[in-house]
N, C-alpha and C positions, 0 to 999 in steps of 0.2 A: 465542381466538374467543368467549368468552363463555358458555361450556355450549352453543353451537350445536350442534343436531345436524346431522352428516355425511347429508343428502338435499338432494333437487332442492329449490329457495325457488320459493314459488308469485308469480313477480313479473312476469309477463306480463297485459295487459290487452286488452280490447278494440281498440286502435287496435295494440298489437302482435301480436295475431291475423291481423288483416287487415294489416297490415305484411309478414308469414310469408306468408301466402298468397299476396299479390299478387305478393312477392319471390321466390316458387318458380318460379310461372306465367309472369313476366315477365323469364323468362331468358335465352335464347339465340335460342330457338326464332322467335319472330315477327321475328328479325331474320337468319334461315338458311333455315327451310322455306316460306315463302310459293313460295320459286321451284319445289320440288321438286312442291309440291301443284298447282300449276298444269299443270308439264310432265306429269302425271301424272291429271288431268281430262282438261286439252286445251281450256279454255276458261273466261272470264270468269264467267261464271253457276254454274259446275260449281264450279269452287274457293271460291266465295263458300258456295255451298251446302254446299260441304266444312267452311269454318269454322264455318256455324253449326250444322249439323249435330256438330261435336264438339263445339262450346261447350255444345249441349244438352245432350249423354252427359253432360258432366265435370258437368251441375249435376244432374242425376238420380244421379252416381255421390257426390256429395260430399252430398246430401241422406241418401242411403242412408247416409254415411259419421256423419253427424249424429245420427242413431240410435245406432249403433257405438258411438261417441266418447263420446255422456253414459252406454248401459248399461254400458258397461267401461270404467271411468275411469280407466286408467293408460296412462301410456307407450306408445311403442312398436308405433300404428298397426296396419298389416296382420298385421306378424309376431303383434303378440297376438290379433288376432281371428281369426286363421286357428290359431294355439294353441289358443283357449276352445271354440271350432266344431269342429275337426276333427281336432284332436290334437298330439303334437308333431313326426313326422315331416316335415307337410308346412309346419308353421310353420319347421322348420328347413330345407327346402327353399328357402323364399321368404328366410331370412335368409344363405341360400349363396349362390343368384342376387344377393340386394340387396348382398350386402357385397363379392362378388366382382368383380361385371357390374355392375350398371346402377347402382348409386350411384357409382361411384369413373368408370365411363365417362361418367355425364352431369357430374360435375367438368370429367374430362378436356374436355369440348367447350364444355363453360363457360368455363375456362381459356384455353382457346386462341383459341376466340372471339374474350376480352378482349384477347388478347395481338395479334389481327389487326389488332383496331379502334385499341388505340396506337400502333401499329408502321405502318398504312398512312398516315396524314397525313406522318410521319416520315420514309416513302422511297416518294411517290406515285408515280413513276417506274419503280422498279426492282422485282422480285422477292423479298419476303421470306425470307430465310434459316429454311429449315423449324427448323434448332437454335435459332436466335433465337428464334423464336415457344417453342419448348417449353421453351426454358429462363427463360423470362418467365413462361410457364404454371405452371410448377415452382415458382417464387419465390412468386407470388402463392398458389397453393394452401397453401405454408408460412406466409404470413406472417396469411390469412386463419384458418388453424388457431390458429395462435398468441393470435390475436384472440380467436377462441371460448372457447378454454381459457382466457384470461386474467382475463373479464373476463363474463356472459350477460349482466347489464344493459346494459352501455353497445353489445355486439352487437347488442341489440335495436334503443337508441336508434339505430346506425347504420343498420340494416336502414331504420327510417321515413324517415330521411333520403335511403338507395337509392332507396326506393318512389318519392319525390316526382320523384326523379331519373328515375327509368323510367320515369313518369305524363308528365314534361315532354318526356320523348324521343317518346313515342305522341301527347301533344297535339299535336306540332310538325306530326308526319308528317300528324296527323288534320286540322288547322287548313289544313294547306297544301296536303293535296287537297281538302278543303271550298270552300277558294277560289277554287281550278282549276278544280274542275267546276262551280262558281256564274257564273265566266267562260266559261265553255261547253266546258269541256275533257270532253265527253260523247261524243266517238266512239265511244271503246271500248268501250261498251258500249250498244250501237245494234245490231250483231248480237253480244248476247254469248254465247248457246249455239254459235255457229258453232265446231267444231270440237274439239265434246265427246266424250271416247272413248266408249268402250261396252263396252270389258273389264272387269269386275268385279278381276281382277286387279289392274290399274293402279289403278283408283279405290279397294281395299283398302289399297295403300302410302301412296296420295295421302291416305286417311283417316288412316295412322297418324303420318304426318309431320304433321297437324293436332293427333293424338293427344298427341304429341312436344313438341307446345308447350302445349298446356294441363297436361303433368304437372306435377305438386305440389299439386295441387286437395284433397290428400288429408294432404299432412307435416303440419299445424298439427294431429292427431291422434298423429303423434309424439310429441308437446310436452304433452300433455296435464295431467299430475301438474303443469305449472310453470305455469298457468293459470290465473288467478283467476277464480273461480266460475265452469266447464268449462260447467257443464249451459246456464248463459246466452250465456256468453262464444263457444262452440265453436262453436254453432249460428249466432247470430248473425254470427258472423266470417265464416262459409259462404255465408249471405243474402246480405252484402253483395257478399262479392268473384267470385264465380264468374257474375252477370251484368251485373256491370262490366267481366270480363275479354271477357267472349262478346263485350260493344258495341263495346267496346274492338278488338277480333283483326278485328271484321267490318272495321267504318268505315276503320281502317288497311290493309286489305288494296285495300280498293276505293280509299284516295288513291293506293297504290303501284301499283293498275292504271290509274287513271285518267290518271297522270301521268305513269310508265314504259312504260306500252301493256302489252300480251301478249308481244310478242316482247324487248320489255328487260329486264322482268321474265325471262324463259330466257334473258338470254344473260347475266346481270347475276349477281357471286360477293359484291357487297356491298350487298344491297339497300338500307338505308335512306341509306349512304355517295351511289348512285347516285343517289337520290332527295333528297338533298339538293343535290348537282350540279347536278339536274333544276332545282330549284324556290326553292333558299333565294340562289344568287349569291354573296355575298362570305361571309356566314355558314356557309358550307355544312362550314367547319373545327368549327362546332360537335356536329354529328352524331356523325361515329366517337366525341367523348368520351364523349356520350349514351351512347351503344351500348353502350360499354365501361363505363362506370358503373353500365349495369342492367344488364350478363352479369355485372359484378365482384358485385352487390349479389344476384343469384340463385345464384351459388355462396356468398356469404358463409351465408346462409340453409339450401340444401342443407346446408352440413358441419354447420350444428349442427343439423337436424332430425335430420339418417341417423344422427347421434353418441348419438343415442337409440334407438335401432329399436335400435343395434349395443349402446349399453349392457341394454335390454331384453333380447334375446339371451342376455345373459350372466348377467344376473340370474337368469335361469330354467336354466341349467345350459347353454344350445345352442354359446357360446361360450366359449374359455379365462377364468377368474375374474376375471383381473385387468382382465375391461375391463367388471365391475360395479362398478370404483370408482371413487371420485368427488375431485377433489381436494379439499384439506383447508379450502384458501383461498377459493377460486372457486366452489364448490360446481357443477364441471361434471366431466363426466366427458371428463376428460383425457387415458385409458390408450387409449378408443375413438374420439376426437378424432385422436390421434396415429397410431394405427391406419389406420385409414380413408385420411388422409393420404398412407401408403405405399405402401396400394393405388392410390389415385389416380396416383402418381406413374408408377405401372407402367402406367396406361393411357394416359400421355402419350408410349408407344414407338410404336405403331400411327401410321400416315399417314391411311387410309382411314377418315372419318368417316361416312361415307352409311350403307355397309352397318351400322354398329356405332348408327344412329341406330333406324333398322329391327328390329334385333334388341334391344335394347334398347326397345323400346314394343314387342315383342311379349311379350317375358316379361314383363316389368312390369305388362301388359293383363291378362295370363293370369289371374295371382294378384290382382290390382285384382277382376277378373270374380268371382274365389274366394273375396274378403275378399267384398263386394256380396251376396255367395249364402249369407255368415253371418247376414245379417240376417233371411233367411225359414230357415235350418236353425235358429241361437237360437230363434225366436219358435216352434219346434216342438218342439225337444230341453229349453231350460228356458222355457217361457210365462210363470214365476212370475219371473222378474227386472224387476227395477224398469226401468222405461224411460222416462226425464223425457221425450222425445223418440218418437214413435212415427208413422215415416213412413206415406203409404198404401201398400198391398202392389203397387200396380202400379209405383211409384215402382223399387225394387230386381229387382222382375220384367224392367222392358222394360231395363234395365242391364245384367242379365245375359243376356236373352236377343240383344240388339243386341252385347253384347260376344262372346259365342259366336261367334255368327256372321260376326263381323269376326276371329277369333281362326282360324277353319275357314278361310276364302280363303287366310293368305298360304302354307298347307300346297304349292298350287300356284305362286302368282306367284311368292314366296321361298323357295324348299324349302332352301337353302342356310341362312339366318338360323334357319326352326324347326328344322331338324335340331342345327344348333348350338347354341339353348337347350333344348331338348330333350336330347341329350347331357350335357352341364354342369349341366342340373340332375340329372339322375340320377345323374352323378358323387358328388353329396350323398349318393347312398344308404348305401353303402358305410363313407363318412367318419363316418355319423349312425351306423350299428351297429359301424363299430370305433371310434370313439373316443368319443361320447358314452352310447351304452347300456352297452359294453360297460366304459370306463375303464379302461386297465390301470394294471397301476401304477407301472409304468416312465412314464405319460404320465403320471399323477397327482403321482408325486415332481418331474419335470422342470417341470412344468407350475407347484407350491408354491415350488420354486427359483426360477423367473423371477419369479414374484408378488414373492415378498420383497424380490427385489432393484429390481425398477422401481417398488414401492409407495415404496421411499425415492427415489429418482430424482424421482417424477412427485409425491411429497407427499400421495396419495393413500390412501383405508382404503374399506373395503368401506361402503355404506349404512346409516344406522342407520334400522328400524320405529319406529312411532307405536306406542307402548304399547295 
């Protein structure tokens, strides 16, 4: 290798910044919860207002995040600002939920997503085979691992290539309600408040299934140490993509009501599939590949952000060792690539995606809300940190306090989902004082044993420091 040293290579750019970003964001989500946010307003104007309404949050949470990202320039996102902020219990909290829960279950629905949109052109007729779909999911999750580990550059190059792919699946949709309503296809929205609920309840789910699809507004801080010049690059990357995505979720939302009505939209399980039926005619076989090509290209992106968060983890003691190492070749980390993977694979046994979407944006919220509220606990506990970046304080204020209070509702509408992340994560506690404070040394031998043996497998050595 040339005296290389064994760490992450800072070979990411500006156009790969926003490549990650728009490839987190532009995942499953705007092509699965449009229907749920509507049945769940109750009307045309409400759900519209729903989108922008979170498109704002994610650009006040990822300005906030902007701050973060240039004062603590490493790795590893939430997990490490919720580390530097407030210790390491509840860092290793949020690395229980993420590794356990919501990174390996939004795979899983990424995954299968993908595996709907190939599989439906294929057998338009008949009913997919639920093994089919998951064992297509399964393949794909592997073969995308494989990828990451193989190879970060050329994952990167693919990821721009995803983007453009996913940018051309949202123009289609976008261009081809722009058309429709230019030819007067403006019913629907003539009375569009009619038949807006009024539960707060409802419209809390309805806000997190919007939540749901702007997640990843935040991974491109993952990635940080592999980023060329962070303090310019990170920021920047943030500027551009988060109210491209907001213009982006609105205008597509309004060609899918404009064109599908209210009532297609809730009865419809393939929304952009339908809406190409609707409006494109003979081309309309090109859609599901769209689809499929930006759910494949937002899971490609997910495994190798979260393969940081999880290598972070480990670096810092919260995780077994061997998955702070990096391989030898590739200079990626491989042991928590592969990792990760397995988990995911365990989330492709569940059927029911709804609730696990729900639960999953509400933990996720939680600690998002607790990462945001480091940025005014820092500016109190060290003031003296350099801070290239320095948002206004209302900026992380109204984040946190809009997120609170969206975090307090689904206590009632979904007591089932917060009881459940609530549980689970406190299950960490336990785990956090017997095996990481505590060490014993039957885990520590067992634990040096495995290391050794997969370091040769995986080709892999632990990180070398900058002198």
């Amino acid at each position: 290798m040339g005296g290389e040293k064994v760490q992450m290579r800072k070979q990411l750019g500006l156009l790969n910044g926003v490549a990650i970003i728009l490839g987190i964001i532009f995942g499953s989500g705007i092509f699965i919860t449009p229907k749920e946010v509507l049945v769940k307003t109750g009307s045309v104007w409400a759900s519209l207002t729903v989108w922008t309404l979170c498109g704002v949050l994610a650009t006040l949470g990822a300005l906030s995040y902007a701050e973060l990202g240039t004062t603590l320039a490493q790795s590893g996102g939430d997990y490490h600002y919720i580390n530097e902020a407030y210790g390491p219990l509840p860092a290793f909290l949020y690395l229980w939920d993420a590794i356990f829960v919501f990174v390996p279950s939004t795979n899983a629905i990424m995954a299968l997503t993908f595996a709907n949109n190939i599989l439906s052109p294929i057998f338009p007729n008949c009913p997919i085979d639920p093994i089919a779909k998951k064992l297509i999911a399964a393949v794909t999750i592997c073969f995308f691992t494989f990828i990451n580990g193989y190879n970060v550059k050329f994952t990167t190059r693919l990821q721009t290539v995803f983007m453009f792919t996913k940018i051309s699946a949202l123009l289609t949709i976008m261009v081809g309600g722009i058309v429709y309503i230019c030819k007067g296809g403006t019913e629907h929205f003539e009375d569009g408040w009619a038949g807006t609920k009024t539960s707060i309840g409802d419209w809390s789910v309805g806000i997190y299934s919007g939540i749901f699809a702007y997640s990843g507004w935040n991974y491109l801080n993952f990635m940080t140490e592999e980023l060329k010049d962070p303090f310019k690059n990170l920021p920047r990357a943030i500027y551009i993509s988060l109210p491209l995505v907001t213009s982006i979720y609105v205008i597509a939302n309004v060609a899918y009501l404009a064109v599908l009505g209210p009532n297609g939209v809730r009865a419809t399980e393939a929304i952009a599939v339908d809406f190409a039926i609707a409006i494109l005619g003979f081309m309309r076989w090109v859609m599901p590949f769209l689809v499929a090509m930006a759910t494949v290209g937002g899971l490609t992106v997910h495994i190798m952000t979260s393969s940081r968060m999880c290598f972070a983890g480990a670096r810092n003691g919260h995780m077994p060792e061997l998955l702070a190492h990096i391989n030898m070749h590739s200079m990626s980390p491989v042991p928590s690539l592969i990792f990760l993977m397995l988990v995911s694979m365990v989330m492709l046994i569940p059927d029911n995606l709804t609730t696990l979407i729900t639960y999953c944006s509400v933990v996720e919220s939680f600690f998002t809300t607790l990462s945001c509220s480091a940025v005014l606990w820092l500016r109190y506990k060290k003031p003296d940190l350099p801070r290239p970046i320095r948002v206004p304080t209302w900026i992380p204020v109204t984040f946190v306090v809009v997120s609170t209070i969206l975090l307090l509702v689904p206590i009632l509408s979904e007591p089932v989902a917060v009881v459940a992340g609530v549980l689970i994560t406190l299950a960490g506690v336990p785990v956090y004082w017997a095996l990481i404070r505590a060490k014993p040394e039957k885990v520590r031998d067992l634990s040096t044993k495995f290391t050794h043996t997969c370091q040769k497998l995986f080709m892999s050595a632990v990180e070398e420091k900058d002198d």
